[in-house]
N, CA, C and O atoms as CSV, one atom per row, in Angstrom:
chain,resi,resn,atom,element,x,y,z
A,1,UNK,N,N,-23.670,68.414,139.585
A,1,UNK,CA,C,-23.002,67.476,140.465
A,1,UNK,C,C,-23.472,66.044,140.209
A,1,UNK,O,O,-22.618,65.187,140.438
A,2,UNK,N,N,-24.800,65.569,139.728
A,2,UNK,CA,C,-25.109,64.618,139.722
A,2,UNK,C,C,-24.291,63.810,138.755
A,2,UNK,O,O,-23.543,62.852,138.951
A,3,UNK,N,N,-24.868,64.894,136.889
A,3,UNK,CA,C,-24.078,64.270,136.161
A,3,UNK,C,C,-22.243,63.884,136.013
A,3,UNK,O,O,-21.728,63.029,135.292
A,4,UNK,N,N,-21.502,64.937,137.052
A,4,UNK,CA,C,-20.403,64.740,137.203
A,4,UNK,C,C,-20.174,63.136,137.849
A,4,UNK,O,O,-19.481,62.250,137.349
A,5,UNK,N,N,-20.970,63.067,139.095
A,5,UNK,CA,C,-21.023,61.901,140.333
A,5,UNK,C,C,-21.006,60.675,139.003
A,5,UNK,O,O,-19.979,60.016,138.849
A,6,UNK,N,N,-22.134,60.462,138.150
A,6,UNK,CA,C,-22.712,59.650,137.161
A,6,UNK,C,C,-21.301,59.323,135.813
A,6,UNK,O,O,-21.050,58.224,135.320
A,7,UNK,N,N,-20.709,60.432,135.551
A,7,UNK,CA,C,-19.713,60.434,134.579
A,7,UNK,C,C,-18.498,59.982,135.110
A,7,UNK,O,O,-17.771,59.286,134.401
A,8,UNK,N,N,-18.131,60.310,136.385
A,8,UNK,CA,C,-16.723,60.123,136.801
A,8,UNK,C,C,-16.796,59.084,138.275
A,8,UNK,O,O,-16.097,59.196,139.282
A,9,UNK,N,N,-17.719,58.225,138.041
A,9,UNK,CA,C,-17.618,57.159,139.401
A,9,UNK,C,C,-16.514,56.048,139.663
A,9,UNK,O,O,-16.217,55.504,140.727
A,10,UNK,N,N,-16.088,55.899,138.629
A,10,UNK,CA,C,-14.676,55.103,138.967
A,10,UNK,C,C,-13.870,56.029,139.579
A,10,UNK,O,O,-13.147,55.677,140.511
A,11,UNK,N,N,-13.894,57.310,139.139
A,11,UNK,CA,C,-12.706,58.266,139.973
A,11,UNK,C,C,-12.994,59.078,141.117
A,11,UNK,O,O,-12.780,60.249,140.803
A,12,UNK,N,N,-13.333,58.996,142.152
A,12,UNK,CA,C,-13.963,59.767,143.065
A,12,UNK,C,C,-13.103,60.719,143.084
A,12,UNK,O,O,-13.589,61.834,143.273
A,13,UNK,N,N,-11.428,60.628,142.886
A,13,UNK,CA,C,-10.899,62.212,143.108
A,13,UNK,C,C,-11.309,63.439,142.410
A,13,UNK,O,O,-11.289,64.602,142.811
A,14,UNK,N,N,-11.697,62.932,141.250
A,14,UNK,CA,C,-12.343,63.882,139.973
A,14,UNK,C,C,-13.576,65.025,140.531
A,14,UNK,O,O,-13.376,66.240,140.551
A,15,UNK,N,N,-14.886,64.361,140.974
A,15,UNK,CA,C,-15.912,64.558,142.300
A,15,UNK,C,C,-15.172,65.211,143.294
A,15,UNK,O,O,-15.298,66.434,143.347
A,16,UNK,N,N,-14.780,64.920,143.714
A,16,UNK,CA,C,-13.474,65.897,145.065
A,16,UNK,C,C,-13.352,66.924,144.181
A,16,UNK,O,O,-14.108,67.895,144.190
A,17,UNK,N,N,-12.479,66.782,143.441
A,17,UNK,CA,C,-11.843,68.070,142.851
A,17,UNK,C,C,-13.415,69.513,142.563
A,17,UNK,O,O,-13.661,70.630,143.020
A,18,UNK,N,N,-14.023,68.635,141.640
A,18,UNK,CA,C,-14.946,69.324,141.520
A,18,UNK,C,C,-15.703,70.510,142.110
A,18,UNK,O,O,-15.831,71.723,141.942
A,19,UNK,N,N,-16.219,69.329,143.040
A,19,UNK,CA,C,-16.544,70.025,144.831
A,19,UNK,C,C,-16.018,71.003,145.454
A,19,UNK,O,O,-16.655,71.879,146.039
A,20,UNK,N,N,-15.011,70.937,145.385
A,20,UNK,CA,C,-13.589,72.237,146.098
A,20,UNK,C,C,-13.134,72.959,145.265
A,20,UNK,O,O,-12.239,73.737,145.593
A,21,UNK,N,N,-13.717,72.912,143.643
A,21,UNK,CA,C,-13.543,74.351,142.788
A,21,UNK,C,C,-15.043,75.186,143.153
A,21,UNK,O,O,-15.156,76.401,143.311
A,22,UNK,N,N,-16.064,74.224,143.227
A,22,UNK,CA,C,-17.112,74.966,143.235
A,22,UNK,C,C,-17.356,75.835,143.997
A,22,UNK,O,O,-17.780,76.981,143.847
A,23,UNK,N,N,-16.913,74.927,145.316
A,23,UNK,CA,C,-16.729,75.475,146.748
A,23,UNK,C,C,-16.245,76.742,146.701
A,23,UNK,O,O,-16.946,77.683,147.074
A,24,UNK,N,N,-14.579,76.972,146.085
A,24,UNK,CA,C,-13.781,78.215,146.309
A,24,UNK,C,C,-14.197,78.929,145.295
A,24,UNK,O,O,-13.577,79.992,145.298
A,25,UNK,N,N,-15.072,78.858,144.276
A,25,UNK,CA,C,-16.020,79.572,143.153
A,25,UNK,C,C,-16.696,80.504,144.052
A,25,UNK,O,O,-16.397,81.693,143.946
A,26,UNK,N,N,-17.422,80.206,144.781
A,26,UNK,CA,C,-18.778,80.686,145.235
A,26,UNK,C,C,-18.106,81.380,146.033
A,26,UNK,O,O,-18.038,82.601,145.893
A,27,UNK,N,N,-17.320,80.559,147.277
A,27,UNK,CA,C,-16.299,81.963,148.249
A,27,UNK,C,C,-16.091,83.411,147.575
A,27,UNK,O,O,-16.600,84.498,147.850
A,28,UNK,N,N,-14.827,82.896,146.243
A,28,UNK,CA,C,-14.556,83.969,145.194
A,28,UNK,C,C,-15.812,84.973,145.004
A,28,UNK,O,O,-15.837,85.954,145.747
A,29,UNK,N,N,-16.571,84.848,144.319
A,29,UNK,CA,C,-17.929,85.722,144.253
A,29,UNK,C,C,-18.510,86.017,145.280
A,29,UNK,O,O,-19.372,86.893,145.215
A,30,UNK,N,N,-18.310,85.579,146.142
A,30,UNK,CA,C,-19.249,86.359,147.608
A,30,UNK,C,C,-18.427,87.924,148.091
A,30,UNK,O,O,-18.789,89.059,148.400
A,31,UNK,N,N,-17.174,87.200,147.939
A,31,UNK,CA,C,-16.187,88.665,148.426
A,31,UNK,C,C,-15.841,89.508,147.598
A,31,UNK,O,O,-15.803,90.727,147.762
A,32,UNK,N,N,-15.535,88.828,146.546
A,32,UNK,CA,C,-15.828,90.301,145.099
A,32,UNK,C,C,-17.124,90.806,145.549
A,32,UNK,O,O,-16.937,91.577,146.490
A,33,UNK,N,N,-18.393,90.680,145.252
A,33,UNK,CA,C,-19.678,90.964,145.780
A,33,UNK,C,C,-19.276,91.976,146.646
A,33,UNK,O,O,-19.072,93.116,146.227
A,34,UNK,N,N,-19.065,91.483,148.510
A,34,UNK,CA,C,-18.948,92.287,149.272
A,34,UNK,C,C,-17.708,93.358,148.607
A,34,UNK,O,O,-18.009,94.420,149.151
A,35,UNK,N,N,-16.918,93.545,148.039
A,35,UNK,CA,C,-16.067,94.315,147.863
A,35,UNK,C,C,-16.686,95.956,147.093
A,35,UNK,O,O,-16.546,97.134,147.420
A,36,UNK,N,N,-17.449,95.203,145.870
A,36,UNK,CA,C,-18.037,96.229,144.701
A,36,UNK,C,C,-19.157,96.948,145.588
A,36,UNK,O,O,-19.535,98.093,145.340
A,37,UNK,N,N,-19.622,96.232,146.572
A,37,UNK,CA,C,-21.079,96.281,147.588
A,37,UNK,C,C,-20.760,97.934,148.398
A,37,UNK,O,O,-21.463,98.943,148.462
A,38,UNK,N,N,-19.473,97.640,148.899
A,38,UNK,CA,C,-18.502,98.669,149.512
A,38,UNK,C,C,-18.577,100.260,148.666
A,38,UNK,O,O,-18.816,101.402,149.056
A,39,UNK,N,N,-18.257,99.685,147.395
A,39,UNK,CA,C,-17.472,101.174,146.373
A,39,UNK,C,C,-19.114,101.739,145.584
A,39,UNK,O,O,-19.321,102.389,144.560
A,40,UNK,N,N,-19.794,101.306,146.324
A,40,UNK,CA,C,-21.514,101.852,145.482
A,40,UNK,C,C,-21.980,102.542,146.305
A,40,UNK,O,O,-23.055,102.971,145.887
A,41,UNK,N,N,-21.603,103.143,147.946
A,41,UNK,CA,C,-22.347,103.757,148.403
A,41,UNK,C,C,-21.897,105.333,148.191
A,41,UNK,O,O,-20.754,105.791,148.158
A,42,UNK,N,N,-23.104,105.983,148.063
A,42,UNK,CA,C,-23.658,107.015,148.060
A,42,UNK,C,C,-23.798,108.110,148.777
A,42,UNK,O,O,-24.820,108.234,149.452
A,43,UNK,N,N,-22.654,109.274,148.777
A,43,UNK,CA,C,-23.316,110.127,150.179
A,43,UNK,C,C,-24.500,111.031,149.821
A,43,UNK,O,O,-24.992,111.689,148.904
A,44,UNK,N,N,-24.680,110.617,151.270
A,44,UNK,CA,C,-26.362,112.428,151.325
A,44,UNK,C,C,-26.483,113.591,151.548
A,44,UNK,O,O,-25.413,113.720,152.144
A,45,UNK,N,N,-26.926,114.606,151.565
A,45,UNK,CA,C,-26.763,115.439,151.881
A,45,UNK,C,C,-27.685,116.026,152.939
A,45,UNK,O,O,-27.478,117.157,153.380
């Protein structure tokens, strides 16, 4: 983020954009996560 902030300061939308892929990146992988988290359990006997 820094070097983005540093590379693209005339354009702050660029920084925005950035921000709100990373953002919905990390969402994305949390709920895949919880999803696979789901299909691994194990019954006992």
């Amino acid at each position: 983020m820094i070097i983005a902030s540093a590379n693209f300061a005339p354009i702050p939308e660029v920084l925005l954009i950035i921000t709100i892929a990373n953002t919905l990146g990390i969402v994305m992988l949390i709920f895949i996560a919880k999803y696979f988290s789901q299909d691994n359990h194990t019954e006992r006997f």
